[in-house]
VEXTORNU-43296 format. One record per residue (C-alpha): residue in three letters; x, z, y. Coordinates in steps of 0.25 Angstrom, whole numbers, padded with zeros to 4 digits, always signed. Each point is the difference from the previous one (the first is absolute). Layout:
ALAXZY...
//
This chain:
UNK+0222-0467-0327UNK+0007+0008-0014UNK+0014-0006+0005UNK-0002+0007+0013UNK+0006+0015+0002UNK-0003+0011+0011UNK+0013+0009+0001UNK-0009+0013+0006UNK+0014+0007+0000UNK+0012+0003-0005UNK+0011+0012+0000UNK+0012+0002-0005UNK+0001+0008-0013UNK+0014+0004-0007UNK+0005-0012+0005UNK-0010-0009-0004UNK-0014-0004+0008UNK-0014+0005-0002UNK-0008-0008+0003UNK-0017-0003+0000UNK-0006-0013-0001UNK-0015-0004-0001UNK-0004-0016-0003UNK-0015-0006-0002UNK+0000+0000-0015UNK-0007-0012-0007UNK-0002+0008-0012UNK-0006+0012+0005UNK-0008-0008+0012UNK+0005+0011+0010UNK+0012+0004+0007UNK+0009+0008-0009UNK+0011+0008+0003UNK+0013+0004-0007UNK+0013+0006+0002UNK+0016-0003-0003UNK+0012+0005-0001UNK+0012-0007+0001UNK+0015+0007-0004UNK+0012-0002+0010UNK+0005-0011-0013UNK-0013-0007+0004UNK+0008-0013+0008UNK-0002-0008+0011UNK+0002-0014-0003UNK-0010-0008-0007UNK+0001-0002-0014UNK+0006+0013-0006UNK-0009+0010-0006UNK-0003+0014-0007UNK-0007+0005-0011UNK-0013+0010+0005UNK-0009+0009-0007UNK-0017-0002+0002UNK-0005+0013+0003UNK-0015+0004-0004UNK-0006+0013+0006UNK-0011+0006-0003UNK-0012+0004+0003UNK-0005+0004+0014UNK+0015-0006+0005UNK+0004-0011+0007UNK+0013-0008+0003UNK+0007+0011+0009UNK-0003+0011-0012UNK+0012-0003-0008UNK+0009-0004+0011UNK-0002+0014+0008UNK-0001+0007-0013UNK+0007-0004-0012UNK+0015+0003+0007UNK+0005-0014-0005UNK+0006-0007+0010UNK+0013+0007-0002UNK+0001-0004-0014UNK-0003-0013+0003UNK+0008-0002+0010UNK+0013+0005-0010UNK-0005-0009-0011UNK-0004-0013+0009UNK-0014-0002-0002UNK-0012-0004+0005UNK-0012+0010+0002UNK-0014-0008+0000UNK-0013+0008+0002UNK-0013-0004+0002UNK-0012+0006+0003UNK-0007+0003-0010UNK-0015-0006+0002UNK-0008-0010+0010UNK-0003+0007+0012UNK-0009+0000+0014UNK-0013-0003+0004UNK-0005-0012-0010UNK+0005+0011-0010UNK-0007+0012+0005UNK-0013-0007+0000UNK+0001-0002-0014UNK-0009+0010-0008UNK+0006+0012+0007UNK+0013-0002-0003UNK+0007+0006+0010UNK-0007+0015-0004UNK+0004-0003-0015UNK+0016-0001+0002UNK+0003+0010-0008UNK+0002-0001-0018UNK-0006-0014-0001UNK-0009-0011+0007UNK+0005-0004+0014UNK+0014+0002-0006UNK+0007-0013-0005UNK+0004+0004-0013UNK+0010-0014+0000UNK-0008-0007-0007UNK-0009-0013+0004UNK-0016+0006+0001UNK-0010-0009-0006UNK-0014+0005+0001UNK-0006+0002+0015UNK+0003+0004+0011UNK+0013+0002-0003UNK+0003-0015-0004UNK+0005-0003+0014UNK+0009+0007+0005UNK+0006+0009-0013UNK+0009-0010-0006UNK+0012+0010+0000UNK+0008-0007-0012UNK-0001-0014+0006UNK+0002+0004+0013UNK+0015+0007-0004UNK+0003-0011-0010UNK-0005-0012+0005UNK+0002+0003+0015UNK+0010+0013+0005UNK+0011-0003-0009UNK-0001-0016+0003UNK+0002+0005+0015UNK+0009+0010+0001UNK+0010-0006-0009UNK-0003-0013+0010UNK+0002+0008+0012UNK+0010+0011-0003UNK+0015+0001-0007UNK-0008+0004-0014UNK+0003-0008-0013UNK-0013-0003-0008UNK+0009+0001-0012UNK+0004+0012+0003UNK-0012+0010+0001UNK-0003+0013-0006UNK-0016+0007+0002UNK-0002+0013-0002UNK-0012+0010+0005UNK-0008+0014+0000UNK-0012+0003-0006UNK-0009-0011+0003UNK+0012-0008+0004UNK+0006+0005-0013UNK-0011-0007-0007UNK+0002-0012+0009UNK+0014-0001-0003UNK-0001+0000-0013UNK-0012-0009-0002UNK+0006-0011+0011UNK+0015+0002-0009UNK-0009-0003-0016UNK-0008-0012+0008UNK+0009-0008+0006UNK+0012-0001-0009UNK+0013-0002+0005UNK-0004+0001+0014UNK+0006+0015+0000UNK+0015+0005-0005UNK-0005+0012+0000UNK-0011+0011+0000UNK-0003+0014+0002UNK-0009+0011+0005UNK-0004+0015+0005UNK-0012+0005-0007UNK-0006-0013-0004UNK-0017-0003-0003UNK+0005-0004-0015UNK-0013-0003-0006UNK-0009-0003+0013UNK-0011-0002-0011UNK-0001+0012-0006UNK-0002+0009+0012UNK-0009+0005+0011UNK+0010-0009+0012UNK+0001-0013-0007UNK-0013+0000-0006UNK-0008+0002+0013UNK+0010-0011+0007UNK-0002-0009-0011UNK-0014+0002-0003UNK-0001-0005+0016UNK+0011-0011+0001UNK-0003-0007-0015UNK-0014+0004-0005UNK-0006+0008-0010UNK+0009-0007-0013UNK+0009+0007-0003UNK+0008-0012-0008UNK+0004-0003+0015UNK+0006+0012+0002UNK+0014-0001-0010UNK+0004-0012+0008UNK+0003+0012+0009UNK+0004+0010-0007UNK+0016+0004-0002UNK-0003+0005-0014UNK-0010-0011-0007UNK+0010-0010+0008UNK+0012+0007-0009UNK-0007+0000-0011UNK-0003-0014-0002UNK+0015-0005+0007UNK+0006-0009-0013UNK+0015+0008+0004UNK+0007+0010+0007UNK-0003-0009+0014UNK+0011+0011+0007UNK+0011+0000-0011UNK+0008+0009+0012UNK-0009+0010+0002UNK-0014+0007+0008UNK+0003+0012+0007UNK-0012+0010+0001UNK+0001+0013+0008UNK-0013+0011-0002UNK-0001+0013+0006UNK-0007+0010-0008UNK-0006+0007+0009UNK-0007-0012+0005UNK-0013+0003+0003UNK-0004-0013-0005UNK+0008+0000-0013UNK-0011+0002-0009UNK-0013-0009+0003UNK+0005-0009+0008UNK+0015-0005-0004UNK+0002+0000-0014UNK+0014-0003-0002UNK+0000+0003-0014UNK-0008-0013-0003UNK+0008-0009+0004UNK+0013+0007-0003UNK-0008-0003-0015UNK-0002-0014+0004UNK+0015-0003+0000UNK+0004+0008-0013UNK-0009-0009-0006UNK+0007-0014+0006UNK+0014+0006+0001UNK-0001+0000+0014UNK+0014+0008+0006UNK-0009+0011+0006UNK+0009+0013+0010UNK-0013+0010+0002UNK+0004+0012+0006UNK-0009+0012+0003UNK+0003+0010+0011UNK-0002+0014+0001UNK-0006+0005+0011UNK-0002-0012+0007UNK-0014-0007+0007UNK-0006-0011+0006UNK+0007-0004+0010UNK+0011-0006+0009UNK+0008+0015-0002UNK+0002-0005-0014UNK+0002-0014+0004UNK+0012+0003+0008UNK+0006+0009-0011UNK+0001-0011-0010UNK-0001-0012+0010UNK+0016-0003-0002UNK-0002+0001-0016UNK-0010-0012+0003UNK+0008-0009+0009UNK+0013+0002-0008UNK-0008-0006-0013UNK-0004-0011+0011UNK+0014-0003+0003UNK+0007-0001-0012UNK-0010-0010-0006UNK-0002-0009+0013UNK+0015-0001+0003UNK+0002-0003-0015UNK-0010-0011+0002UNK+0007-0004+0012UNK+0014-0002-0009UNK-0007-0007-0011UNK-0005-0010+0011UNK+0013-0001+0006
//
């Protein structure tokens, strides 16, 4: 059942427990697996809870990546929040299977993207955005000392383009947003269009309900009057075809969308930047979700 959580481990972490879960997902139809951590504030008694940050990794990752890489935990556990990472796509045989997707991980189909496929064979199983909406959120917050009304999502890369998507779809559900080298405008490079060619069909009118910039385009207001924070290496290898921040960095000039891009120098791809910049991201976190925290109180 959903409601039902494997613990595969747990250790202890700057105070705090890591821990690794896996569940049969309804969503997805296969077991799914997912890691948290929790701070040393987390508490013990029923009833209290924490804000927490979603995570979204990116392609080729899973939901150990960010956890062993991103050098979070110590921050979070000075800041008292929640680290939630899924993995990042359906996985195992009923997958591999499929149309060869366990050969074509990499840059596109087989990857989950976060959204919710609707062309086969994807159909099944890839429902990415319904599965962390509709179902690990729900559980989590159900099962663990995190407060639903307190949550954050950032991501990287693929997981930047989730994390911004899942924050303009689902208004309100997110304090907060933020991400590493984000796909800004998934329809208009090689990545997204592959991916979304596969998961949603050939018209492309689909496509912008995906899509961080057509989605900023067409918001009727600023929907995060606080602030997004972007970081971009520039010597990202895939800076240039593949990520296009400057779209959507266009997108919210044109809404007055409160927009902090900052380009970096020397910097690529990967978790070495992530950790650079990784307290800059869970600062802007913090200050937002403990004001909503006060506002509540």
């Amino acid at each position: 059942m959903t409601g039902t959580l494997e613990l595969l481990s747990t250790q202890a972490c700057h105070g705090g427990m890591q821990n690794f879960y896996q569940h049969a997902s309804r969503e997805i139809g296969l077991p799914m697996k997912f890691s948290v951590y929790l701070p040393p504030q987390a508490p013990a008694q029923a009833g209290d809870k924490i804000p927490a940050l979603l995570y979204l990794a990116g392609l080729t990752c899973n939901e150990e990546t960010f956890m062993i890489k991103a050098g979070a935990q110590r921050l979070a556990a000075e800041m008292g929040m929640a680290l939630i990472a899924p993995d990042t796509s359906p996985r195992g045989p009923a997958v591999q299977s499929i149309d060869g997707a366990s050969a074509s991980w990499d840059f596109g189909i087989g990857a989950g993207f976060y959204l919710d496929a609707t062309q086969a064979p994807w159909r099944p199983h890839w429902r990415m955005e319904s599965y962390l909406i509709r179902e690990l959120l729900p559980l989590v917050t159900q099962h663990l000392p995190i407060d639903a009304q307190r949550l954050g999502i950032f991501g990287h890369s693929m997981g930047g383009h989730g994390a911004l998507t899942l924050a303009l779809r689902h208004p309100g559900l997110f304090k907060t947003v933020s991400a590493f080298a984000p796909i800004c405008a998934p329809s208009q490079c090689p990545w997204g269009e592959k991916a979304f060619t596969g998961y949603l069909g050939a018209d492309r009118t689909a496509w912008g309900e995906y899509d961080a910039t057509v989605l900023m385009q067409n918001q009727p207001m600023a929907p995060y009057p606080d602030g997004i924070l972007i970081d971009q290496g520039l010597a990202d290898q895939f800076l240039a075809q593949q990520l296009h921040p400057h779209l959507f960095e266009e997108a919210c000039a044109h809404i007055g969308q409160p927009l902090t891009l900052r380009r970096h120098a020397g910097y690529d791809h990967g978790y070495y930047f992530i950790q650079t910049f990784m307290e800059d991201h869970l600062a802007h976190h913090a200050r937002m979700v403990r004001g909503a925290a006060l506002t509540q109180s």
